[in-house]
C-alpha positions in Angstrom: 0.0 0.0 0.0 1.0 4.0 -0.9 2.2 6.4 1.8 -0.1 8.9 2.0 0.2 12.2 0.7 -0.2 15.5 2.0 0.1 19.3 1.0 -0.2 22.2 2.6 -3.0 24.9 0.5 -3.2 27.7 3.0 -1.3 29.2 6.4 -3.8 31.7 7.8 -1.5 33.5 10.9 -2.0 35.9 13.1 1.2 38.8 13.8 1.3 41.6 16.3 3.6 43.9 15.5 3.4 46.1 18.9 2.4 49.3 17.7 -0.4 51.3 15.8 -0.4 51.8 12.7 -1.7 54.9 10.4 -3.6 52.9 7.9 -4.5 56.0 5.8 -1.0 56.7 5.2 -0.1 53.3 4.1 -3.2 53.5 2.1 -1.6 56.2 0.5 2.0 55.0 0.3 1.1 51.3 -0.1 0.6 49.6 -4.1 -1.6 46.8 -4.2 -3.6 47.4 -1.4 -7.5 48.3 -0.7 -8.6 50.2 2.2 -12.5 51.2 2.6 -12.9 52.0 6.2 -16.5 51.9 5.7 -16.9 48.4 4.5 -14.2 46.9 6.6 -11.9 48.3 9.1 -8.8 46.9 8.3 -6.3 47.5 5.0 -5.7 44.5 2.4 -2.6 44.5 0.9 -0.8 41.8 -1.4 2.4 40.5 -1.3 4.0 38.9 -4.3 7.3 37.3 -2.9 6.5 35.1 -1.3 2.7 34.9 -1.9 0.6 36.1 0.4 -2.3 38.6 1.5 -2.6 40.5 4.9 -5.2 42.0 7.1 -3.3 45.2 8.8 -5.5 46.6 11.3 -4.6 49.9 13.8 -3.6 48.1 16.5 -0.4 46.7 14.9 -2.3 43.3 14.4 -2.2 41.6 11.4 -3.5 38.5 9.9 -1.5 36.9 6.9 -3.5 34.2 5.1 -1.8 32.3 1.2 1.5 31.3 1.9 1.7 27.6 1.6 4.8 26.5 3.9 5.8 28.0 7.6 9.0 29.0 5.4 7.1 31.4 3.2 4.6 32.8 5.9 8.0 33.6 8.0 9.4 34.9 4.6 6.3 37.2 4.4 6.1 38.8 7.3 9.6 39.7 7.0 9.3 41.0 3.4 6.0 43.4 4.8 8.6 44.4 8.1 11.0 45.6 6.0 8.6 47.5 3.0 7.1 49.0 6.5 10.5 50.2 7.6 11.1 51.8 4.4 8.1 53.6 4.8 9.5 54.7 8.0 7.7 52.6 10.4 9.7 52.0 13.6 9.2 48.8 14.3 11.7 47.8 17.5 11.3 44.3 18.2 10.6 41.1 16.0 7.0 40.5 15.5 5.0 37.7 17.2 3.8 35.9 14.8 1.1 32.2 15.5 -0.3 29.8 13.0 -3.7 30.0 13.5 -4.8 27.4 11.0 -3.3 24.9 8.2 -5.3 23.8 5.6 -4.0 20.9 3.6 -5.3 18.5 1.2 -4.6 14.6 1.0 -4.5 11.2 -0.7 -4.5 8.2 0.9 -4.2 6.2 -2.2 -6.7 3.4 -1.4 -10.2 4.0 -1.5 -12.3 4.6 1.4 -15.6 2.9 3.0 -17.2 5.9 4.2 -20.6 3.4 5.3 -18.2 1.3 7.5 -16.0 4.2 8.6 -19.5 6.0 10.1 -20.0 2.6 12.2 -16.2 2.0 13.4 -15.0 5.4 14.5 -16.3 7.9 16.4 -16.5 12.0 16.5 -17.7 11.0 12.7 -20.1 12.2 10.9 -21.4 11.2 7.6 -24.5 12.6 5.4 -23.9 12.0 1.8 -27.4 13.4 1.3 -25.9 16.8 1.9 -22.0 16.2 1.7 -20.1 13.7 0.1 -17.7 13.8 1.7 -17.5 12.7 5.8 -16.3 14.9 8.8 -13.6 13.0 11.3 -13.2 15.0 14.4 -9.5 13.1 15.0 -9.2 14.5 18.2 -5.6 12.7 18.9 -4.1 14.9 16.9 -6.8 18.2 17.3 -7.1 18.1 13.8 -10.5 17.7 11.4 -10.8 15.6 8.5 -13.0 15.8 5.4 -12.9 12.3 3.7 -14.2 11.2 0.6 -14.6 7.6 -0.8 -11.8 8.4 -3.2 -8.8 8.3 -0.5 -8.3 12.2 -1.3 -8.5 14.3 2.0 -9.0 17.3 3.3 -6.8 18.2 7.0 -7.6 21.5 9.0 -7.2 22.9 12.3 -3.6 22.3 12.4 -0.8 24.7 14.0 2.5 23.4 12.2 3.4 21.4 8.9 4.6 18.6 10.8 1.4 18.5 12.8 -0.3 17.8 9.5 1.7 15.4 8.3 1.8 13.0 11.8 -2.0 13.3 11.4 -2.1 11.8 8.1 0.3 9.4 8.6 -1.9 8.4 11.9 -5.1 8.9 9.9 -3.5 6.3 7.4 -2.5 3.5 10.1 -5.9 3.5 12.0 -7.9 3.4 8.7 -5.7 0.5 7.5 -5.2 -1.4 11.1 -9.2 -1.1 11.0 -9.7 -2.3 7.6 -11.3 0.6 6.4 -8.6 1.3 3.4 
């Protein structure tokens, strides 16, 4: 049988940068960003190396969401540090920056008997009327799992890469020690 497969789609992260911000003035200084105050309170602006979009509010919080590896989100922030510092942003101490949420998608490469799985595990749940897919709540490893009949999957609720990836891997053993795959 295939090792499973897994790949990160989407880091959303939350930074503090530890001071307030003057988002008119980025608005302003700032290309490829949107600011409407009166539809949301918070700029958008879009980074292209590495990929990613943030959420810059007043406060000095910011929520970066798009970059597809802990590498690139780290790579991000940094990138949007320094273009603020050349804006003349004072900005004293490293940011904190926390993973909030990893998406990543899956293949177990066997298929998957979502009837039996329903009736064998629990924190399932499983309504093909409405969903094809089935929701695992696999709270061992405080992740959530979409799975389809397929073998492909759907992971979220992770804090780290690695976290994904032992979850799978776990996922993949329990399914096949239960004969499920």
């Amino acid at each position: 049988m295939s090792k499973p497969e897994a790949k990160v789609e989407n880091i959303v992260a939350s930074i503090s940068l530890g001071i307030r911000l003057d988002l008119n003035y980025l608005a302003e200084t700032l290309e490829r960003c949107k600011y409407i105050p009166e539809q949301f309170p918070g700029l958008v602006f879009y980074l292209d190396k590495p990929k990613a979009t943030f959420l810059v509010f007043e406060t000095g919080k910011l929520v970066c969401t798009g970059t597809t590896s802990e590498t690139d989100l780290m790579g991000a922030v940094h990138n949007l540090i320094k273009i603020f510092r050349k804006l003349g942003i004072k900005i004293n101490r490293e940011p904190e920056v926390k993973i909030q949420n990893i998406v990543a998608s899956g293949d177990l490469h066997a298929r998957l008997n979502l009837d039996a799985a329903v009736i064998t595990l629990e924190n399932i749940l499983y309504e093909p009327e409405q969903f094809p897919g089935a929701i695992l709540r696999f709270t061992s490893h405080k992740v959530v799992f979409l799975l389809f009949s397929t073998g492909k999957i759907v992971c979220t609720g992770a804090k780290s890469e690695e976290q994904v990836y032992e979850a799978v891997n776990a996922l993949h053993k329990k399914l096949s020690d239960l004969g499920l795959i």
